[in-house]
Biotite code that builds the C-alpha atoms (Angstrom):
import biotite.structure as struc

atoms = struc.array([
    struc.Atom([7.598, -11.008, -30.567], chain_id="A", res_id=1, res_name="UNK", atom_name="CA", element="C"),
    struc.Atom([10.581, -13.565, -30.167], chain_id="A", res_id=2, res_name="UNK", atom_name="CA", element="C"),
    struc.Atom([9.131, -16.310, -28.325], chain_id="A", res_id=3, res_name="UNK", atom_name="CA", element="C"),
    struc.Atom([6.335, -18.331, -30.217], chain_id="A", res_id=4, res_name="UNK", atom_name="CA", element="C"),
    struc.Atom([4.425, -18.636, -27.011], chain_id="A", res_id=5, res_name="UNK", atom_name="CA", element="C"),
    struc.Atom([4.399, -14.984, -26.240], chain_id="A", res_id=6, res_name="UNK", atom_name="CA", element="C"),
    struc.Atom([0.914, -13.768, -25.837], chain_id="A", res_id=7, res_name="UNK", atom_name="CA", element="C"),
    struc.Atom([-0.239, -10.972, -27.865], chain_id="A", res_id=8, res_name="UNK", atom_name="CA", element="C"),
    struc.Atom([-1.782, -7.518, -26.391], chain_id="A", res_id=9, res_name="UNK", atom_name="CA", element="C"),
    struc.Atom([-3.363, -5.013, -28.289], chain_id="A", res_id=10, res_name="UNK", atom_name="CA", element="C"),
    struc.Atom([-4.392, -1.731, -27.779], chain_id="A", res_id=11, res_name="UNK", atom_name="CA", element="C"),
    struc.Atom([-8.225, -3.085, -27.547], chain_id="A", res_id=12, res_name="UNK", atom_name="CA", element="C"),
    struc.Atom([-7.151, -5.941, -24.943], chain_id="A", res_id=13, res_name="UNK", atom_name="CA", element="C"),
    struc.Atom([-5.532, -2.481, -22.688], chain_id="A", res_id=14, res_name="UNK", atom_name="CA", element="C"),
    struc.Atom([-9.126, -0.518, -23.021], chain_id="A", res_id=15, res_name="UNK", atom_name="CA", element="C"),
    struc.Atom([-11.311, -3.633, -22.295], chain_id="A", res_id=16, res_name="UNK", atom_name="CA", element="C"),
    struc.Atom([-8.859, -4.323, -19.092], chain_id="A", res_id=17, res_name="UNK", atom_name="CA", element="C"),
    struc.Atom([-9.483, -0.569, -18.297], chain_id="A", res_id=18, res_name="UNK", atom_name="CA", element="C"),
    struc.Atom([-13.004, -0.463, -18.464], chain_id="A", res_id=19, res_name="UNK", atom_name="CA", element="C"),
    struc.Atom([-13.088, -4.096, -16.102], chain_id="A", res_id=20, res_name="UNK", atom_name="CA", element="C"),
    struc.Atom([-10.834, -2.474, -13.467], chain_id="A", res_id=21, res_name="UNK", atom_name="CA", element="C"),
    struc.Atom([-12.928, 0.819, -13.701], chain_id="A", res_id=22, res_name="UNK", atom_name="CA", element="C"),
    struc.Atom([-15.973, -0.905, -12.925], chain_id="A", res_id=23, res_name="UNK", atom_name="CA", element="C"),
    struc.Atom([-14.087, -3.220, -9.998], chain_id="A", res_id=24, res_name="UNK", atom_name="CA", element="C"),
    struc.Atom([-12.474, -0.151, -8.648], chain_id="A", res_id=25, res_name="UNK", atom_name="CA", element="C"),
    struc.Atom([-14.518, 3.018, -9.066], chain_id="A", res_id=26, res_name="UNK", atom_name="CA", element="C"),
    struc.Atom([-13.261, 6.494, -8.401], chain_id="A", res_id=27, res_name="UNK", atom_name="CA", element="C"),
    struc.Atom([-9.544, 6.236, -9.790], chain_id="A", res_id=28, res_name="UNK", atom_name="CA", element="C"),
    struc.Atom([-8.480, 8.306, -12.477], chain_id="A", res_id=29, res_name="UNK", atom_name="CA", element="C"),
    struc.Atom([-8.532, 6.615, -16.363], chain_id="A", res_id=30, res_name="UNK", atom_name="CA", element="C"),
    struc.Atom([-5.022, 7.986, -16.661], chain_id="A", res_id=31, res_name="UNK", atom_name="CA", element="C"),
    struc.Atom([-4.029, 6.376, -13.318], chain_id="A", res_id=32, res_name="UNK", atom_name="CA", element="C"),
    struc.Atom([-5.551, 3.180, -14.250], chain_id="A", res_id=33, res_name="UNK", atom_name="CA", element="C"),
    struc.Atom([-3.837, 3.408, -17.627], chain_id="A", res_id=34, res_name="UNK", atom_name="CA", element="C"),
    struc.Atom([-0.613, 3.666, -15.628], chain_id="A", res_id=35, res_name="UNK", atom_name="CA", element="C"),
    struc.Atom([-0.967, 0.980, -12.845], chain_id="A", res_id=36, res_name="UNK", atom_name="CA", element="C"),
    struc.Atom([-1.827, -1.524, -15.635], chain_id="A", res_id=37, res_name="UNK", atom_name="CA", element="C"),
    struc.Atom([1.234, -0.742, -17.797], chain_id="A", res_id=38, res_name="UNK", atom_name="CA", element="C"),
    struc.Atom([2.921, -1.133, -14.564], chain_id="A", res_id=39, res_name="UNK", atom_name="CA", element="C"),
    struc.Atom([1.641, -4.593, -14.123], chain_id="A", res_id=40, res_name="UNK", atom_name="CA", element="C"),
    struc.Atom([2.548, -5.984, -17.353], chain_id="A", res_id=41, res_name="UNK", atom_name="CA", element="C"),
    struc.Atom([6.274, -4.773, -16.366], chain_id="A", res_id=42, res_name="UNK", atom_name="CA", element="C"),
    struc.Atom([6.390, -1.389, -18.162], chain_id="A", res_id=43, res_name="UNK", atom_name="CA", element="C"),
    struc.Atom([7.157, 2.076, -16.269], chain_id="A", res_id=44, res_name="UNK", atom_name="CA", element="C"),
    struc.Atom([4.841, 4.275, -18.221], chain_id="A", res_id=45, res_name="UNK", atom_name="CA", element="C"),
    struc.Atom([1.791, 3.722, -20.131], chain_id="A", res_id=46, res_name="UNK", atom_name="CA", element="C"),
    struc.Atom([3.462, 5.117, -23.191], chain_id="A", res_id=47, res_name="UNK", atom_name="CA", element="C"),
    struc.Atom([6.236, 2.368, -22.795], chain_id="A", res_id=48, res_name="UNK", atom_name="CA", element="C"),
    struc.Atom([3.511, -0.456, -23.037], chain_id="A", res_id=49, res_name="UNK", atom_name="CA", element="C"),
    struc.Atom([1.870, 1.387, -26.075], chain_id="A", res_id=50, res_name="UNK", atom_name="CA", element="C"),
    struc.Atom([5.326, 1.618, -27.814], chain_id="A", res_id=51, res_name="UNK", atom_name="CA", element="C"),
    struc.Atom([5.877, -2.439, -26.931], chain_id="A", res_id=52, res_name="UNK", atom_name="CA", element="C"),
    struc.Atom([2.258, -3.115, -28.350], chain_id="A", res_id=53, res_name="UNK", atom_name="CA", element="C"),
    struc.Atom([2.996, -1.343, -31.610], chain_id="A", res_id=54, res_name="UNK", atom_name="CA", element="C"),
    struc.Atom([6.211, -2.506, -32.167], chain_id="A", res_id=55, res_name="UNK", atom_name="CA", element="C"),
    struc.Atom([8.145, 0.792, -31.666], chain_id="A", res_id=56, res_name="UNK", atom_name="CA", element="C"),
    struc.Atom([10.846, -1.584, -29.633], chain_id="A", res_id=57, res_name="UNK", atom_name="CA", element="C"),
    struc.Atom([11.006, -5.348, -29.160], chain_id="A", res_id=58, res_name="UNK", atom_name="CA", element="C"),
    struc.Atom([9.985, -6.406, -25.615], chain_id="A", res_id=59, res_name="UNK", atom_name="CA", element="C"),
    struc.Atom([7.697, -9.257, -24.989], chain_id="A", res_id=60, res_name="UNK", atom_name="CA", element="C"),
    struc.Atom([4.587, -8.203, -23.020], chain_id="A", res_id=61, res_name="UNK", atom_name="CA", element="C"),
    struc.Atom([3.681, -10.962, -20.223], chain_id="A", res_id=62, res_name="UNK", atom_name="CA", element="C"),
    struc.Atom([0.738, -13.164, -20.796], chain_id="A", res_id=63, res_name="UNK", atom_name="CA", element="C"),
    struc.Atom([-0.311, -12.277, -18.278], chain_id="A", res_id=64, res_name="UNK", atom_name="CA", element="C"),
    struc.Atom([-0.796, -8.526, -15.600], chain_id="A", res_id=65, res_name="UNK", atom_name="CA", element="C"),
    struc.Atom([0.998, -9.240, -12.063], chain_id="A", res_id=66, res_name="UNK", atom_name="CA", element="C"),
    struc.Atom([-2.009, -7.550, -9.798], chain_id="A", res_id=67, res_name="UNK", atom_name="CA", element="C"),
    struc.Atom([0.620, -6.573, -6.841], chain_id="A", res_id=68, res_name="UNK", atom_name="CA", element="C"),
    struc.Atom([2.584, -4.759, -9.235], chain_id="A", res_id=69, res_name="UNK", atom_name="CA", element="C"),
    struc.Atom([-0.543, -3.048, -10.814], chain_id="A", res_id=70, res_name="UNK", atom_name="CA", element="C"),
    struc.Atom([-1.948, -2.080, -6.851], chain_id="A", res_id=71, res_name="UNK", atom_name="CA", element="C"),
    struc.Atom([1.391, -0.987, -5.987], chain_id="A", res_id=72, res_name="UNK", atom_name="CA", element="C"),
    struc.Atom([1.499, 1.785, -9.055], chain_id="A", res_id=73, res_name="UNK", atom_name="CA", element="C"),
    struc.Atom([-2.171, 2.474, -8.250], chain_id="A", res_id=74, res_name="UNK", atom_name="CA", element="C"),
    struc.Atom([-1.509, 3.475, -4.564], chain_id="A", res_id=75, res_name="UNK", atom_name="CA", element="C"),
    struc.Atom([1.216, 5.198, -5.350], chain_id="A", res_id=76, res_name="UNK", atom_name="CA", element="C"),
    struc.Atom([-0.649, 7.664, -7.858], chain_id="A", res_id=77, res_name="UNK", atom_name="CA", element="C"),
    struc.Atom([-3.233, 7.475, -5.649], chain_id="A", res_id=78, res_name="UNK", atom_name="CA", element="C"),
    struc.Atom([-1.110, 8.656, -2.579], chain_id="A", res_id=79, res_name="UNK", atom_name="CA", element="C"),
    struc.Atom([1.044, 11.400, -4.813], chain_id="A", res_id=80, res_name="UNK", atom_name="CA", element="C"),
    struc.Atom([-2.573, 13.018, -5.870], chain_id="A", res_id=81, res_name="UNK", atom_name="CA", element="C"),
    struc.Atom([-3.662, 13.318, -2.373], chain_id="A", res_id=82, res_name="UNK", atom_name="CA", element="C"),
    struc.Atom([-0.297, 14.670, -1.251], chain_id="A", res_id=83, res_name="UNK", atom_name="CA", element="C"),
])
């Protein structure tokens, strides 16, 4: 990463963050929750976040997940399931 303050995120950091928001918000999809969270660390897929995290393309990931970005992807896929 560029910056020397830029926070690290792993692929263990994603799961353990999945698992939390799992327990906190029961009946969603892994795969949706796999999307909202890439969405809250500023990414528009899952696989985009993966690819920053391995280093397939420099972009710094946020220290830290913006929670009204990752409930607005939620709803969404929420909302486009039901639909």
């Amino acid at each position: 990463m560029a910056s020397s303050q830029a926070t690290t995120v792993t692929r263990d950091d994603v799961k353990e963050l999945k698992a939390t928001m799992r327990a906190l918000l029961p009946g969603n999809r892994s795969g949706h929750l796999y999307e909202a969270i890439a969405a809250g660390f500023g990414f528009g897929t899952y696989a985009g976040l993966l690819a920053a995290i391995d280093g397939r393309f420099e972009r710094e990931i946020p220290p830290a997940m913006d929670m009204a970005k990752f409930e607005a992807r939620l709803l969404a896929l929420s909302q486009r399931e039901q639909g």
